[in-house]
N, C-alpha and C positions, 0 to 999 in steps of 0.2 A: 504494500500500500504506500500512498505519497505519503512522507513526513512532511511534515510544516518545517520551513527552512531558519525563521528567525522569528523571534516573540513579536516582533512587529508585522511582519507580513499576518503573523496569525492575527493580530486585530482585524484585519482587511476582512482575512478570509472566513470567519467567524459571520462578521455583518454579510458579507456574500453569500451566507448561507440561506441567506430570506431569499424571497423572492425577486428578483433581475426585474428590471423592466422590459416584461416580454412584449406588452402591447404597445409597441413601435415597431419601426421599420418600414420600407418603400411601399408604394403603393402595387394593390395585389395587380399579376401583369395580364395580359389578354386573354390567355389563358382559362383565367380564374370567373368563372360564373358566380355572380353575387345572389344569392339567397337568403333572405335574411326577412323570418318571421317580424311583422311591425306588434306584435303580441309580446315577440321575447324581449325585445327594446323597451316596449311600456315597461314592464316586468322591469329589467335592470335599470331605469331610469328613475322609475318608484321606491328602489332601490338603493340609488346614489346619490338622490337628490337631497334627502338631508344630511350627507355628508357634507354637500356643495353649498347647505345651508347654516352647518352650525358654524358658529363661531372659534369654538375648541369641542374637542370628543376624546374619546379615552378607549381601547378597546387592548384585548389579549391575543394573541397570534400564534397558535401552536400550527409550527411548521413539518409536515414530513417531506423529506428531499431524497431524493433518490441518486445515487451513483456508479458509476459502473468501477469495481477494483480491476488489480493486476489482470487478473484471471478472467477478466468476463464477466462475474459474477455480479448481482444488482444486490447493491447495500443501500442499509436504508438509514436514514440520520435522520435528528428532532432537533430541536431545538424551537422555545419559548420567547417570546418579545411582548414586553408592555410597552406599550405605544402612545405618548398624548401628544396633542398640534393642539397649537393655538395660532389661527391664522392674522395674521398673513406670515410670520416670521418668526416663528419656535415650533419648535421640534425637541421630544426627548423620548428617548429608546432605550430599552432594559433588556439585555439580549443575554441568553443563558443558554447555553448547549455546545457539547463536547466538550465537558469540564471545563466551560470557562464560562467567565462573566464579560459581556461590554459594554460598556455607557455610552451613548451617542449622545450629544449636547450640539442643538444649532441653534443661536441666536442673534436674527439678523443682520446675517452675514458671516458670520464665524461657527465652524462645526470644531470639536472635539468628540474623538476617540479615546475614550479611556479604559484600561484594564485596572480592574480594583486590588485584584492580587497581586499582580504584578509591578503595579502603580509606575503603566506607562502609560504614556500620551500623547498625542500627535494634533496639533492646531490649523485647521484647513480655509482659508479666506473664501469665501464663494459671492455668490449675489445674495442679493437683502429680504429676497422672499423663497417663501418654502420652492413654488412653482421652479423658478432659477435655481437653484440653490441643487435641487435634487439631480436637475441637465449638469452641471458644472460637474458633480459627486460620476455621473456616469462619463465624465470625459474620462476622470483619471481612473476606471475601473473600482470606487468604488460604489457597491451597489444597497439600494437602502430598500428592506423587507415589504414587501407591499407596497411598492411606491405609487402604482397607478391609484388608488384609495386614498393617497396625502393629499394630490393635487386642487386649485383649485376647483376642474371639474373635473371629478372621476368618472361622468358619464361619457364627456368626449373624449376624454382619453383611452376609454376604452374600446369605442366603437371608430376612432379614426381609420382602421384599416380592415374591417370587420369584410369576412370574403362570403360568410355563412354564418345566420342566428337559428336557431330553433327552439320552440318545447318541448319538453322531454312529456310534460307532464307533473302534476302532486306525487311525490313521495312522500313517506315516511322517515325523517333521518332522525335516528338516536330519543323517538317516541314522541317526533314533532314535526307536523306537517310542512313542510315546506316544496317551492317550486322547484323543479331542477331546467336548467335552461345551461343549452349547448351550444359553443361560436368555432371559427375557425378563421385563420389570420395565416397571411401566407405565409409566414415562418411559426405558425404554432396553431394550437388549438387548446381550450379553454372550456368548461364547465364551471356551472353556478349555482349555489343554492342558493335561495334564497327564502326565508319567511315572509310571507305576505300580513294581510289585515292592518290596521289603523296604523299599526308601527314596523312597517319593513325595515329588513335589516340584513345584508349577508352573511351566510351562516358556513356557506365552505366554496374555497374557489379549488379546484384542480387544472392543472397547468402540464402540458406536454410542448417544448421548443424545440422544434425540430431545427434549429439551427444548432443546437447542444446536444446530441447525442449523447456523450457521455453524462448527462443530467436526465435521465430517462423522463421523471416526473415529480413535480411537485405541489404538494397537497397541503393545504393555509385554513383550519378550523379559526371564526375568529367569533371568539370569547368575550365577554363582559362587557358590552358595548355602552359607554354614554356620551351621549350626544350632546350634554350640558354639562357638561367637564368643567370645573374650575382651579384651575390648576395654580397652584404658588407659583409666581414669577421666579422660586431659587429653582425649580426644578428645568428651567432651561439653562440654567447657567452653571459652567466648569468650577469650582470652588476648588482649585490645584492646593492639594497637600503638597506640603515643607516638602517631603522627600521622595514625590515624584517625577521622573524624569522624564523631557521630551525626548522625541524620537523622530526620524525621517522618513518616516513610511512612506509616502506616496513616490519619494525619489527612488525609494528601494525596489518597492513594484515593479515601477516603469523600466527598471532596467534588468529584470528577472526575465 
């Protein structure tokens, strides 16, 4: 299996572990016949709209991610994120999985990385709103868990290159009704649950990128959702202990 090369890179790759921003990419080419249910659109619009509406939210992200090792074989990783935005310009992430902890702090411009065990850190300049802020993070490779769900609208960002929508239909997930609605996007394809009635909410995305083969699939259950989040203003912000040290990660990345 890959080892992790330096404690730093592992900050990276840790946050890498959420979900990539799969929904981008060129537009689908001639090819590609568009299909796409105006049901399953209501559906995920009902859905994301009061994301696009609150002011701050709060929610839990249990991720399964899928890899392929040495051998071929499909492993499978988890890893947990508490998640609050306070728009337009904070952001803070509580990231736990494969025995480590990371704190992601962005406040108006300025992200940190931090490891609490390790008490290292890395200070990232970007633009002054989440929207910016999260393109800037995918220049340099790194990539922030659910990020189509931060933006200001997560309905258009998810449907800007949508090639195929449909409904699956009412399921039953985990002894609660919810819709299940299916997309496809010319480098991936995509599922959605979602809970309907007076308080939509989504309740599981599963993600297949077929531009990542060795990322077979990954499965985002999201937990504890509130939409009136009021969050202390410290919890966007780095409070750097006496004896933590920075670090050059993203220089180090870019040249691996």
């Amino acid at each position: 299996m890959r080892s992790v090369r330096t404690s730093a890179v592992a900050i990276v790759f840790v946050i890498a572990c959420g979900l990539a921003a799969w929904a981008q990419g060129g537009n689908p080419g001639t090819k590609d016949k568009k299909d796409i249910d105006p049901l399953a659109l209501k559906v995920l619009k009902a859905a994301t709209d009061p994301l696009r509406e609150a002011k701050s939210f709060s929610f839990r992200a249990l991720v399964s991610r899928e890899d392929i090792g040495t051998n071929g074989q499909v492993i499978t990783l988890f890893n947990l994120s508490d998640v609050t935005l306070q728009r337009p310009d904070k952001l803070h992430v509580d990231y736990r999985g494969r025995g480590k902890k990371v704190q992601l702090f962005y406040n108006a411009g300025q992200f940190v990385l931090y490891t609490p065990e390790e008490k290292l850190y890395t200070s990232i300049s970007c633009s002054k709103t989440v929207d910016t802020a999260l393109d800037d993070l995918d220049k340099r490779n790194v990539f922030i868990p659910i990020r189509n769900f931060l933006g200001s609208d997560p309905y258009q960002s998810l449907t800007d290159n949508l090639v195929t929508g449909y409904v699956i239909g009412q399921v039953m997930l985990f002894d609660e009704p919810v819709h299940h609605l299916a997309f496809t996007e010319p480098k991936a394809e995509w599922q959605l649950w979602v809970v309907g009635g007076d308080r939509p909410r989504i309740r599981r995305l599963q993600v297949v990128d077929n531009s990542k083969p060795w990322h077979p699939r990954i499965t985002v259950d999201f937990l504890d959702w509130d939409l009136n989040a009021a969050p202390s203003p410290d919890l966007f912000t780095f409070d750097k202990p006496s004896d933590a040290m920075e670090i050059g990660l993203l220089q180090e990345l870019t040249r691996k």
